[in-house]
KEKE-3310 file (N, C-alpha, C; in steps of 0.2 Angstrom, whole numbers, plus 5000, padded with zeros to 4 digits):
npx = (4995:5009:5006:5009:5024:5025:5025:5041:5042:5040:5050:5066:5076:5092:5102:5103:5105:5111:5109:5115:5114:5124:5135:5135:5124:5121:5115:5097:5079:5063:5048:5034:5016:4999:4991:5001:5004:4993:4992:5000:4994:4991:4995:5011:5015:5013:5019:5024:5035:5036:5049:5057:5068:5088:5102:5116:5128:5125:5129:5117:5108:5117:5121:5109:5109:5119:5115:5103:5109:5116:5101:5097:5106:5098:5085:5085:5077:5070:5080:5080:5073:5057:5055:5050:5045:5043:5034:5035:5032:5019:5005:5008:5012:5016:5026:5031:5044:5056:5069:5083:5096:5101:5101:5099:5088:5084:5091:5084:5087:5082:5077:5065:5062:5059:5049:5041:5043:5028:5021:5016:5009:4995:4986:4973:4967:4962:4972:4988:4987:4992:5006:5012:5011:5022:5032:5037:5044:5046:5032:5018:5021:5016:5014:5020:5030:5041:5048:5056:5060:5066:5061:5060:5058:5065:5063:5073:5068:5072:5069:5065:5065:5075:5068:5064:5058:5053:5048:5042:5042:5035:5036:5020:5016:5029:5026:5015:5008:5012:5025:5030:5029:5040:5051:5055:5055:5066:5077:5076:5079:5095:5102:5098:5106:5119:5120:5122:5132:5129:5139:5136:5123:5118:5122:5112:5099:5098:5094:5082:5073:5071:5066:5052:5054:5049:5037:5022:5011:4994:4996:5005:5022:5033:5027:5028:5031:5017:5008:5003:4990:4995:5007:5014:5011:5012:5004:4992:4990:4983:4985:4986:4985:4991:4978:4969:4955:4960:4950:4941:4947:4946:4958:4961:4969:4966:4966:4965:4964:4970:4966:4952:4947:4947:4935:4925:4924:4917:4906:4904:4901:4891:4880:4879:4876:4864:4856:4857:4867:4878:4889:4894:4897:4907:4917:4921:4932:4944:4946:4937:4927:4930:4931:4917:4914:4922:4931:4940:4960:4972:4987:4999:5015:5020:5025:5034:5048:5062:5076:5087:5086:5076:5056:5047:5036:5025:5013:5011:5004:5007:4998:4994:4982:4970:4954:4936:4927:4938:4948:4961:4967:4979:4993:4995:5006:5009:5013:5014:5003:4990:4983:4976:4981:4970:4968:4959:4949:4939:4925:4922:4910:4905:4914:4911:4900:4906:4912:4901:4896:4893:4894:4904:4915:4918:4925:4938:4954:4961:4973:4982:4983:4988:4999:5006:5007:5014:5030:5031:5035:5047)
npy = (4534:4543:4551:4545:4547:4558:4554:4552:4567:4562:4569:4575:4587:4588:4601:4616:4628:4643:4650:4661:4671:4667:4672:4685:4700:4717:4726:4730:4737:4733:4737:4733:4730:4734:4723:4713:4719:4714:4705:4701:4696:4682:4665:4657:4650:4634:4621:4604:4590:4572:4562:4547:4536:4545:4542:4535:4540:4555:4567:4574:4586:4596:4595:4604:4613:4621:4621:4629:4640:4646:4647:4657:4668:4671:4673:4683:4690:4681:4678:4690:4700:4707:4726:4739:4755:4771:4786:4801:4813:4825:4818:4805:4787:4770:4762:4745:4736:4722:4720:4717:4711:4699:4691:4678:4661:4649:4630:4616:4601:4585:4571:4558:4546:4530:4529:4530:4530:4524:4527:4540:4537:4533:4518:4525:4532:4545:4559:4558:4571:4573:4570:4574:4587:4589:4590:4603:4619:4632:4635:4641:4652:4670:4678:4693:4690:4690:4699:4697:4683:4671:4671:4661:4643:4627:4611:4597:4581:4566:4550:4534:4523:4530:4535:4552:4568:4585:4598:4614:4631:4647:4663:4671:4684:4687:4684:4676:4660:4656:4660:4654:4641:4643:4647:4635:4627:4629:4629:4616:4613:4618:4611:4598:4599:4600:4588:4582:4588:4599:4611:4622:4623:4630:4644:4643:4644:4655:4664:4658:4657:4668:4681:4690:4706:4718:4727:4729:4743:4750:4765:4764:4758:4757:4752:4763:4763:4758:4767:4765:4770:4771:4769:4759:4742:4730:4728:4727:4713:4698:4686:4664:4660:4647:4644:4645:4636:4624:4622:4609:4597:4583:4578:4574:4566:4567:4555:4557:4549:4549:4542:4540:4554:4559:4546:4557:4566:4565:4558:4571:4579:4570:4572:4586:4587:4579:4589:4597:4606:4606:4613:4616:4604:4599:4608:4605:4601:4591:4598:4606:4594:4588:4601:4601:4591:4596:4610:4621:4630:4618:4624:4623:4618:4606:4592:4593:4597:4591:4587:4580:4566:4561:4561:4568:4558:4560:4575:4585:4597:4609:4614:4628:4639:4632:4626:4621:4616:4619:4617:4610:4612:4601:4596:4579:4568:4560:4573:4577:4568:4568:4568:4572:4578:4580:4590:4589:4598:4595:4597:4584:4578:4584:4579:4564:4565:4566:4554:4543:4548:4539:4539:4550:4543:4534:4540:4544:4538:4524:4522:4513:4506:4517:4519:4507:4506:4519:4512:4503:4511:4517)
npz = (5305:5296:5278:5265:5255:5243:5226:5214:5203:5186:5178:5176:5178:5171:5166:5161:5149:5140:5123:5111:5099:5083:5072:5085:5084:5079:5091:5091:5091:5089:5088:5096:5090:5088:5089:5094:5108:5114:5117:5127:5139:5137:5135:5134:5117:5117:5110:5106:5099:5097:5094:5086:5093:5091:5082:5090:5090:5088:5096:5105:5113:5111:5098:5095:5100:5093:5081:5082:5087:5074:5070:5074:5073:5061:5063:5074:5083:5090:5099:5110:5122:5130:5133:5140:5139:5145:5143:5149:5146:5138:5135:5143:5149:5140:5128:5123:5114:5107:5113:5104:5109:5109:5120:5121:5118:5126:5129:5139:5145:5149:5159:5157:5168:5166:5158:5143:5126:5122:5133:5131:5118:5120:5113:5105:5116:5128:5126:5137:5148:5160:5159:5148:5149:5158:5151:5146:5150:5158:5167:5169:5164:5155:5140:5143:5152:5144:5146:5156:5156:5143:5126:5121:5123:5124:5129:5130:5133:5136:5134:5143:5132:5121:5115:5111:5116:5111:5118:5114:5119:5117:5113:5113:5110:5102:5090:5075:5075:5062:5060:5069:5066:5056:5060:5068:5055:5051:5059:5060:5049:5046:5057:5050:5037:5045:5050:5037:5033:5024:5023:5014:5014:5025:5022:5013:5018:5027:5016:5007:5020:5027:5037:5039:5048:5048:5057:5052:5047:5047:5041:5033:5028:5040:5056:5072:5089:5098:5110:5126:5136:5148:5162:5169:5163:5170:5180:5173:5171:5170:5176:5180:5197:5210:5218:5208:5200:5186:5170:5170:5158:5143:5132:5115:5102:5084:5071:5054:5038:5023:5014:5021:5021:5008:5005:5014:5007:4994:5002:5005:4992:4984:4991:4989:4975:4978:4983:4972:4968:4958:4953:4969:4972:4961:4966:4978:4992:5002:5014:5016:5017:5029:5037:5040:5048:5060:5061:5058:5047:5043:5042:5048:5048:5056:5057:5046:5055:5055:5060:5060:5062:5057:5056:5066:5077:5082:5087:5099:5116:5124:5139:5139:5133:5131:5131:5133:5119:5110:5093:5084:5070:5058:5047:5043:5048:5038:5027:5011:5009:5011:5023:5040:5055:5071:5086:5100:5110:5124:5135:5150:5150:5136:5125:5129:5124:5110:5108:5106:5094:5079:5067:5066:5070:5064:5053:5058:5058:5068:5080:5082:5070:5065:5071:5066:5052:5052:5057:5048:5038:5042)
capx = (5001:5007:5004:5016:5030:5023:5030:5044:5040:5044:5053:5070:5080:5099:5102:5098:5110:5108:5111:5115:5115:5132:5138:5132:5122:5120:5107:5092:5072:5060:5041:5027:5011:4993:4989:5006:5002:4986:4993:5003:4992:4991:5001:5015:5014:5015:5018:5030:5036:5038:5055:5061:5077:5093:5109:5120:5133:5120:5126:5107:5108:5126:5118:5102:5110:5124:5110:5100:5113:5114:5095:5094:5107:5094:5078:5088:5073:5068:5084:5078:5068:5053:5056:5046:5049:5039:5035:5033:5029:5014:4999:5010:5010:5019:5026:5035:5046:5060:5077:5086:5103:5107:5100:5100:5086:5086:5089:5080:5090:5079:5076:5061:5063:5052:5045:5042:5036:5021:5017:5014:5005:4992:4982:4966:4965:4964:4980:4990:4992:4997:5013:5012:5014:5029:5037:5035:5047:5041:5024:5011:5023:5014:5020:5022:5035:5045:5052:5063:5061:5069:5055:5058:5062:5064:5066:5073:5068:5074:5065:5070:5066:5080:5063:5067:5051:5054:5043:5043:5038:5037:5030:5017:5018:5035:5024:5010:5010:5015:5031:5033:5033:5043:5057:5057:5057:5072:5082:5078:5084:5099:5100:5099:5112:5124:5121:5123:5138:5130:5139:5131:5115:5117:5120:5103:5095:5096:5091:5077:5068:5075:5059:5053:5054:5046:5031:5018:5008:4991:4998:5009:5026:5037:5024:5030:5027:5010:5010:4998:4989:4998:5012:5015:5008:5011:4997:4984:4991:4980:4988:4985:4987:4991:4973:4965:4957:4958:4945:4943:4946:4951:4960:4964:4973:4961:4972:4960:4971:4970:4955:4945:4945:4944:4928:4922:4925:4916:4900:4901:4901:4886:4874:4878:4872:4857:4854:4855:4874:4882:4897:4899:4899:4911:4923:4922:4937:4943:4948:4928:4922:4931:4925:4908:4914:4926:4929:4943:4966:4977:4993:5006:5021:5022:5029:5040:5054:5067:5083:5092:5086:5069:5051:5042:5031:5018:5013:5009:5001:5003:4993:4992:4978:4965:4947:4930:4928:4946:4948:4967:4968:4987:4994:4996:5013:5010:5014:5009:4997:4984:4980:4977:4976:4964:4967:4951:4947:4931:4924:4923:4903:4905:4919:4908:4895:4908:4911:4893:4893:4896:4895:4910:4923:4921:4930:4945:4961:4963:4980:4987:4983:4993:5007:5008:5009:5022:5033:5032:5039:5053)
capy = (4534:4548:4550:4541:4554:4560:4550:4558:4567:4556:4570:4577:4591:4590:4606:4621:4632:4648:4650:4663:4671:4665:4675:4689:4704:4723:4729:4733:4738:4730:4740:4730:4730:4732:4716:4711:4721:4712:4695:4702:4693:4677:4660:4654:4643:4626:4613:4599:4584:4565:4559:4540:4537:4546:4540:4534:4544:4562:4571:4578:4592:4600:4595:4606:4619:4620:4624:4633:4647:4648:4649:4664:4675:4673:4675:4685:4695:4677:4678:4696:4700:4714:4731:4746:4765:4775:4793:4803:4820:4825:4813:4802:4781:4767:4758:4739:4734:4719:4723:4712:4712:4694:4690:4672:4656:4644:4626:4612:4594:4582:4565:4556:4541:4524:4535:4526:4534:4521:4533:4548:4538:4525:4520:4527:4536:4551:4561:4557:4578:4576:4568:4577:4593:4589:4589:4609:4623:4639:4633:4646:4660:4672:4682:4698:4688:4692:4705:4696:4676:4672:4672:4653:4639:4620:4607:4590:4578:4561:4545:4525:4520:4533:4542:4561:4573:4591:4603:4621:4638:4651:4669:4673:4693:4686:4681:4670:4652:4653:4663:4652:4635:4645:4646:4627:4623:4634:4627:4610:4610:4620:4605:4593:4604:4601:4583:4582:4591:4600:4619:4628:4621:4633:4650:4645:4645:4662:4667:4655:4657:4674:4683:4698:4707:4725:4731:4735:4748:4754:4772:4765:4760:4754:4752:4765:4761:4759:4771:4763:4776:4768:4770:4750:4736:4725:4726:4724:4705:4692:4677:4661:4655:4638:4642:4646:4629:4626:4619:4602:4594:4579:4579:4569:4569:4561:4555:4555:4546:4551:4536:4543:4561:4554:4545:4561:4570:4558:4560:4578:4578:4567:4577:4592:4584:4579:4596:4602:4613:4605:4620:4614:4595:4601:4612:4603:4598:4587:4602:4607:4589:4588:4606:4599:4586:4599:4618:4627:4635:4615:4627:4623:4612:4605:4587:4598:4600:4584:4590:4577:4559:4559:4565:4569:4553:4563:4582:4586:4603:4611:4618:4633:4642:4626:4630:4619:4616:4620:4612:4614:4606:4600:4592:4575:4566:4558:4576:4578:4560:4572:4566:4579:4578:4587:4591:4592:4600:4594:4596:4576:4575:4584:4574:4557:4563:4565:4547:4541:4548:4533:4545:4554:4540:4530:4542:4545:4534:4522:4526:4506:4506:4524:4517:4500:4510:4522:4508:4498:4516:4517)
capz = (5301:5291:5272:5260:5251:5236:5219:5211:5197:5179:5172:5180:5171:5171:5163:5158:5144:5135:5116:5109:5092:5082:5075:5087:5079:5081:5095:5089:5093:5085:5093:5095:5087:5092:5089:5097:5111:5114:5116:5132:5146:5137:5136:5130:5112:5118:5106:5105:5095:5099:5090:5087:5095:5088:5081:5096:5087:5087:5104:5104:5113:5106:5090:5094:5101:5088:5076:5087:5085:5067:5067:5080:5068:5056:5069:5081:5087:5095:5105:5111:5127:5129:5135:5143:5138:5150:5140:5151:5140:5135:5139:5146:5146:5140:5124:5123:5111:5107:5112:5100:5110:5109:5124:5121:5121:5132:5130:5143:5146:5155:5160:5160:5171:5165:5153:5136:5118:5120:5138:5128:5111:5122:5107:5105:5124:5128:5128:5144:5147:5167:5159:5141:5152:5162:5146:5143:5153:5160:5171:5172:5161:5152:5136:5147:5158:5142:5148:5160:5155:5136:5121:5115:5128:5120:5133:5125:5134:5133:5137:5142:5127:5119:5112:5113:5115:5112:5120:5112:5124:5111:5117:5107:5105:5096:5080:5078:5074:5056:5059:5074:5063:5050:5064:5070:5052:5049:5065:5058:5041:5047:5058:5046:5035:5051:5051:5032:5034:5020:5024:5009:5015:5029:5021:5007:5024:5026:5010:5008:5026:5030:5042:5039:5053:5049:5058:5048:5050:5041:5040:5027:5031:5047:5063:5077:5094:5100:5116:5128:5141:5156:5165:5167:5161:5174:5186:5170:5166:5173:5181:5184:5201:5211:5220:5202:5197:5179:5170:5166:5149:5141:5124:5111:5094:5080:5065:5048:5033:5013:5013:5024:5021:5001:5007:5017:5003:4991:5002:5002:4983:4984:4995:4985:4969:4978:4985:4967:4967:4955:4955:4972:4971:4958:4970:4988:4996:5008:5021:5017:5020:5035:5041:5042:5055:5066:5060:5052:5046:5042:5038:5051:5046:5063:5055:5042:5058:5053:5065:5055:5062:5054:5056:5072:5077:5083:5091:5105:5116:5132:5146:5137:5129:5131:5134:5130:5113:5104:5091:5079:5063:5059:5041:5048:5046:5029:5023:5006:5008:5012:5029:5044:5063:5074:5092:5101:5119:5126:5143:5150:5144:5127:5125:5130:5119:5105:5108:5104:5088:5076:5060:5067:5072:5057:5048:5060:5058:5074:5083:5082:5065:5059:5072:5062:5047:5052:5059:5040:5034:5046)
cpx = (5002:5007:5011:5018:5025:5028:5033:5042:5044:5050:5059:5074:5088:5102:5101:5107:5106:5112:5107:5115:5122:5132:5136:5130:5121:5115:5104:5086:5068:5052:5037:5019:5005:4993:4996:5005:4995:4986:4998:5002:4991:4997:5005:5013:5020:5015:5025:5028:5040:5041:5057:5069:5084:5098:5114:5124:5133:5121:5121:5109:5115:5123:5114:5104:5114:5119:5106:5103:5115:5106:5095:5100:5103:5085:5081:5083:5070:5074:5084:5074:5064:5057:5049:5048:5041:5040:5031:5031:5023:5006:5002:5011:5017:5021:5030:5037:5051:5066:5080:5096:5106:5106:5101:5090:5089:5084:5089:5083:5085:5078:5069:5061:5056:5046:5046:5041:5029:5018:5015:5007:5000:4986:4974:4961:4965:4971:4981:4992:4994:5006:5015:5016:5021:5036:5038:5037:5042:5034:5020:5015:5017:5016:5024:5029:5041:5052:5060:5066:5064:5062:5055:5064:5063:5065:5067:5072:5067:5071:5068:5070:5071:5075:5066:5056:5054:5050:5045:5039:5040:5033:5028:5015:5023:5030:5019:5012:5016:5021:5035:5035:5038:5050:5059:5060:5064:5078:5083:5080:5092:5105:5103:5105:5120:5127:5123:5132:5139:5129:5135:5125:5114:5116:5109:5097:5090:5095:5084:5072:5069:5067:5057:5049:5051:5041:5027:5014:5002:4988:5002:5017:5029:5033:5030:5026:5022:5012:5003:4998:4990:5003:5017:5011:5006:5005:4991:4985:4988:4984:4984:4987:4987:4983:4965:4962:4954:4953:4946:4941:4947:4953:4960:4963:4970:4965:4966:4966:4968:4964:4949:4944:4943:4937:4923:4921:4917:4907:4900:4897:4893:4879:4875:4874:4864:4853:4854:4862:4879:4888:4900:4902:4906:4919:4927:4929:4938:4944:4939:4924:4924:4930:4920:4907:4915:4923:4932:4949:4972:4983:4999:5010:5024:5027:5035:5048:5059:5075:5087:5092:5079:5063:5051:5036:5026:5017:5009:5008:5005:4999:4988:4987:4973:4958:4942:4927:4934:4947:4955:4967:4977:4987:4996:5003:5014:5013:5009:5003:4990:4980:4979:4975:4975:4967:4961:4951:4940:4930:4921:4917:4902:4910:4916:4904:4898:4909:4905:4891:4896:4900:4905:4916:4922:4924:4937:4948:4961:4970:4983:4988:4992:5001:5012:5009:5016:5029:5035:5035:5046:5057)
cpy = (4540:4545:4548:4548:4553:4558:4556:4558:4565:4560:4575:4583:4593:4595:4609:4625:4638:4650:4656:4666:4670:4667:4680:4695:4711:4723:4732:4734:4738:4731:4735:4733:4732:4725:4712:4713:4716:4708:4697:4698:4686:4671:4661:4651:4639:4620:4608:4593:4578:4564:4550:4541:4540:4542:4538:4540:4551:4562:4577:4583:4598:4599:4601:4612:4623:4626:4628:4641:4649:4652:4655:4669:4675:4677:4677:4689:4690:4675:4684:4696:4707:4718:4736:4752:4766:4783:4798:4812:4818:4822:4807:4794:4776:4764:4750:4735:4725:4721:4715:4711:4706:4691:4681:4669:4651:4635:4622:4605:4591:4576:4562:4549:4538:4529:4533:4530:4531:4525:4537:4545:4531:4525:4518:4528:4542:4554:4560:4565:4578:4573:4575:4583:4596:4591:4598:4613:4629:4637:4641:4654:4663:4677:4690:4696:4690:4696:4702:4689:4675:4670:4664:4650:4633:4617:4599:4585:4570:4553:4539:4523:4523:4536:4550:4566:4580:4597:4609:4626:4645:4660:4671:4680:4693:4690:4678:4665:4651:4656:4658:4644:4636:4645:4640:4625:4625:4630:4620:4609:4614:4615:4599:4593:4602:4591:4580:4584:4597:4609:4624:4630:4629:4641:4652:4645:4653:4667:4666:4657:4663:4676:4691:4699:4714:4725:4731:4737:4749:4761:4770:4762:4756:4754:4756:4764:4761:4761:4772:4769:4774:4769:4763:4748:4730:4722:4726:4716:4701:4686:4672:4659:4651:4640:4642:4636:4630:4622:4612:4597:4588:4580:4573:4572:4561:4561:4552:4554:4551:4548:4539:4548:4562:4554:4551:4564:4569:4559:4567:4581:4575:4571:4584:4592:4585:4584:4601:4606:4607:4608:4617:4609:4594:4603:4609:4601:4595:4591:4602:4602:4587:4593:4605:4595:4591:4606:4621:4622:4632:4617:4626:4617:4610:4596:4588:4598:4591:4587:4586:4568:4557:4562:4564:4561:4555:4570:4582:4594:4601:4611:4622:4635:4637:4627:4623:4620:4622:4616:4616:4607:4607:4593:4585:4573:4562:4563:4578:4572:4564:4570:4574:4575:4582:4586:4594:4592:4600:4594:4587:4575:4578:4580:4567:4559:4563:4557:4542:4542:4543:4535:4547:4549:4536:4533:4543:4539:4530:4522:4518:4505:4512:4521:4512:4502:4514:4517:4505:4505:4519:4515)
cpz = (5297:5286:5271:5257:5243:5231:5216:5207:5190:5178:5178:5174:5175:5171:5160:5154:5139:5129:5113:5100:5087:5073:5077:5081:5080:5085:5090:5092:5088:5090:5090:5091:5091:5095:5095:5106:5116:5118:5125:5136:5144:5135:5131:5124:5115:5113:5108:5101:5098:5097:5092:5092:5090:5087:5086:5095:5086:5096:5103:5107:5112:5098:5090:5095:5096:5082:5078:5085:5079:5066:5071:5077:5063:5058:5075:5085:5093:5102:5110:5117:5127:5135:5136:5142:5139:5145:5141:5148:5139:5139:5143:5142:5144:5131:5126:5115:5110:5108:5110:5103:5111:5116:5127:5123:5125:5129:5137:5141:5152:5153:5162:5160:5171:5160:5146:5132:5119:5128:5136:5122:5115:5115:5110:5111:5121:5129:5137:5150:5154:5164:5151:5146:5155:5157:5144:5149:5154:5165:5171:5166:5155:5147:5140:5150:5151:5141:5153:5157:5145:5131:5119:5121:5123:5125:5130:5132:5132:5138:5139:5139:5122:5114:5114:5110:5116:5113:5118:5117:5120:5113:5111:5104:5102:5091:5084:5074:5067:5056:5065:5072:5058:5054:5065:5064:5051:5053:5060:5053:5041:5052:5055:5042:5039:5050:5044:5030:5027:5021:5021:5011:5018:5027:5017:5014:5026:5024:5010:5012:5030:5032:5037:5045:5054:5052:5054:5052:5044:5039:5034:5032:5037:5054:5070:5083:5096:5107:5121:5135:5148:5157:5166:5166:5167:5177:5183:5169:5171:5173:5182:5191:5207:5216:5214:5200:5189:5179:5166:5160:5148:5133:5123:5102:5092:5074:5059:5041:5028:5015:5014:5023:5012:5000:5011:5011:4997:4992:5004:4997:4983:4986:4993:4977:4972:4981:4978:4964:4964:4954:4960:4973:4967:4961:4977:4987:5001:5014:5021:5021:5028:5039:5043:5049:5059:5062:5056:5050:5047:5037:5043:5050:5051:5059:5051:5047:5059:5055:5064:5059:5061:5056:5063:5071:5078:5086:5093:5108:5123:5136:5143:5132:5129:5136:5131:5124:5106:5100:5085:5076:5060:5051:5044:5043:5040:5025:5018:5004:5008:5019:5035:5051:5066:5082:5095:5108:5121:5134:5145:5146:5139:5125:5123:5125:5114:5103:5106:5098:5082:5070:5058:5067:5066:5051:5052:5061:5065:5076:5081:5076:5062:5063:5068:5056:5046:5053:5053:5036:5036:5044)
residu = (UNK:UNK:UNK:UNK:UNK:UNK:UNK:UNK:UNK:UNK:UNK:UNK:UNK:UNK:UNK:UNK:UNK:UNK:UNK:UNK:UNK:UNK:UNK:UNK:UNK:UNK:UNK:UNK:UNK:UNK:UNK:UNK:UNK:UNK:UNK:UNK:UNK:UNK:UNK:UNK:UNK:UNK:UNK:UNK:UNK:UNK:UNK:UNK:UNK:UNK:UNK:UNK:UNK:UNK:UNK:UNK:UNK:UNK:UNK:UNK:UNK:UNK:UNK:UNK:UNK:UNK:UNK:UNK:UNK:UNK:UNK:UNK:UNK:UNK:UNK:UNK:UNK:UNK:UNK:UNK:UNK:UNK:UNK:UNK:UNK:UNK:UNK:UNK:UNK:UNK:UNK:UNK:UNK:UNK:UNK:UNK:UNK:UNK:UNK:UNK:UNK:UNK:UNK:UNK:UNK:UNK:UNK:UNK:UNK:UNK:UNK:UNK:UNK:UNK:UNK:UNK:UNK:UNK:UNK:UNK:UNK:UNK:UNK:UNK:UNK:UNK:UNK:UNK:UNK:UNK:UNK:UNK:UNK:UNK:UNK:UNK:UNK:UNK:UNK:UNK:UNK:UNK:UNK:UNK:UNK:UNK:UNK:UNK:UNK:UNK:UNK:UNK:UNK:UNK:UNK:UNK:UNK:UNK:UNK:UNK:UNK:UNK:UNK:UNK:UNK:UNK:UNK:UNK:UNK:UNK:UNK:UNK:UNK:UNK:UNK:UNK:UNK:UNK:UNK:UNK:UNK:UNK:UNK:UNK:UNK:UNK:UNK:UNK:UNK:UNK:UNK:UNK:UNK:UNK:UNK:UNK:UNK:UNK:UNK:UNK:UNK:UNK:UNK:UNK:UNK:UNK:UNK:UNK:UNK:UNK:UNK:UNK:UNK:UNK:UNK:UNK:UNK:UNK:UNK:UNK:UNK:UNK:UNK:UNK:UNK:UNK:UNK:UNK:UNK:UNK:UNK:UNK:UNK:UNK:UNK:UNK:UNK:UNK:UNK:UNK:UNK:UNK:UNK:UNK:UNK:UNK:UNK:UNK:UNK:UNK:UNK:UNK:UNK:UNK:UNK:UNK:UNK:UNK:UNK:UNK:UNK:UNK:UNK:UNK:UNK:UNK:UNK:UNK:UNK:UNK:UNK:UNK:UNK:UNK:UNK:UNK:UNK:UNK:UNK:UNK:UNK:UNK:UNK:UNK:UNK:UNK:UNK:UNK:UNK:UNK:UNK:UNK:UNK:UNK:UNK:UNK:UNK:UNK:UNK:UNK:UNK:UNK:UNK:UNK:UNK:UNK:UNK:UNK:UNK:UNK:UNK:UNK:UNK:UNK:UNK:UNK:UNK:UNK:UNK:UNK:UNK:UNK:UNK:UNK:UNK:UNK:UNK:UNK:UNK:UNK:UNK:UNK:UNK:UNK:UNK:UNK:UNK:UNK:UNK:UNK:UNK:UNK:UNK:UNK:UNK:UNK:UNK:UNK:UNK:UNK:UNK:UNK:UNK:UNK:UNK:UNK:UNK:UNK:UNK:UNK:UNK:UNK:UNK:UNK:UNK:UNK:UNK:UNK:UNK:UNK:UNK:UNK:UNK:UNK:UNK:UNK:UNK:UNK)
# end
């Protein structure tokens, strides 16, 4: 007998649109950095966020794009795509810049068929990431692809339950994270502003959250192109591909409240006294006491993007950049409650052993619980 047809895949995409900056902007060249420079062969930022159902009444992606173009006159270098100037004088070689010509981002309409919010948050598994994935444009791009593919994809994906997950693909020689959450928040309170109908809102936007977009440089001053000793780039950019096997992980996102990070805190404090360091029993904090468990740098305002029907139920990662022990720390969605959540990438038996440690999980939040919580604040 031959093989059965392989299952469609959950998630189907409608259409694709590109959005521009409104009102358009002068061309401009905006040269990369070193450090910008660096980041060429690697991934996209992958993040995204879970959203409750919207307003019947909220056409979602008209809404998204709507605002989308507001925010890309104020961060128009993210509607830009990279360039190449060969300089052939001299010693020779390359530079790569942004050409800011308005090129457009890309919105992503898709359906994912039998596909609930409780498929994405199963409590207190490991993250679902062959499905998570599905939800994130571009496969396998790399910041280099720049050059041709647009700097920021979003793909809204809308589920049966009239859940909405929006996956972000962000090139990451743009900027890094913090200018990359500093953008979403912008789209979203501009956004919200829309849905508010509150017009003012939108110019104090581009006061408020305006970028800065110069180079620097530590000559002093406006960074001039870095003039790399090649000809092209291309043929140094490492690829994944479909015979590459990646390596295998499992994730999961650990949700630690106020209480317990409190209580972490607490015995910190405790074992510093009896070690003698009063100063620090004094100074500890709960980032510190939870250092001790995991590792580091809870600054991104990933729950912060409210696109005007409430917070993100939960965030979520891509593919990308995920190696054996990664660990990213994230304000958790209470905000200012003081909670944080960790994304943690283990290989299956570092993973299992993490599981064994009794220590560790009695401080982290159980997933049914933070749902049944979030749910009584809804």
């Amino acid at each position: 007998m031959p093989p059965p047809p392989p299952p469609s895949p959950p998630v189907r995409v409608v259409s694709t649109r590109t959005v521009k900056p409104s009102p358009p902007r002068p061309r401009e060249r905006i040269p990369l950095t070193t450090w910008d420079v660096s980041l060429l062969a690697a991934d996209y930022i992958q993040k995204g966020l879970l959203f409750r159902p919207p307003p019947a009444t909220l056409h979602l992606v008209e809404h998204l794009a709507a605002a989308l173009a507001d925010a890309l006159h104020v961060y128009y270098p993210v509607a830009g795509r990279f360039v190449t100037d060969k300089h052939p004088g001299g010693g020779g070689g390359c530079s790569v810049s942004i050409d800011c010509d308005g090129q457009g981002a890309q919105i992503v309409h898709a359906i994912a068929d039998g596909v609930s919010m409780a498929d994405i948050l199963p409590p207190d598994v490991d993250v679902p990431t062959g499905l998570v994935r599905s939800f994130f444009p571009l496969d396998d791009a790399v910041n280099y692809d720049g050059h041709e593919l647009p700097l920021f994809v979003v793909q809204v994906t809308e589920l049966v339950d009239g859940g909405v997950f929006l996956g972000f693909m962000y090139n990451h020689a743009l900027s890094d994270g913090t200018a990359f959450w500093d953008f979403l928040n912008a789209w979203a309170e501009i956004a919200r502003a829309r849905v508010e109908n509150a017009r003012p809102a939108l110019a104090a936007v581009a006061t408020s959250r305006a970028p800065l977009l110069e180079r620097w440089s530590p000559d002093g001053g406006a960074a001039a192109p870095v003039v790399l000793p090649y000809d092209d780039l291309a043929g140094l950019i490492a690829r994944t591909t479909t015979t590459t096997t990646p390596p295998l992980l499992r994730e999961r996102m650990l949700h630690f409240s106020a209480e317990s990070l409190a209580a972490l805190k607490e015995r910190a404090r405790r074992e510093l006294l009896a070690a003698g360091d009063a100063a620090g029993a004094a100074a500890v904090t709960r980032f510190q006491a939870l250092s001790s468990l995991l590792w580091r740098s809870p600054r991104f305002d990933m729950y912060g993007c409210d696109f005007g029907w409430g917070k993100a139920v939960a965030a979520r990662s891509g593919k990308g950049n995920k190696y054996d022990g990664k660990v990213s720390l994230f304000p958790g969605r209470d905000g200012g409650g003081g909670g944080i959540d960790a994304e943690v990438e283990l290989a299956p038996e570092h993973m299992a052993a993490l599981e064994e440690d009794g220590e560790f999980w009695a401080a982290v939040t159980p997933d049914h619980l933070l749902l049944v919580n979030d749910d009584n604040k809804a």
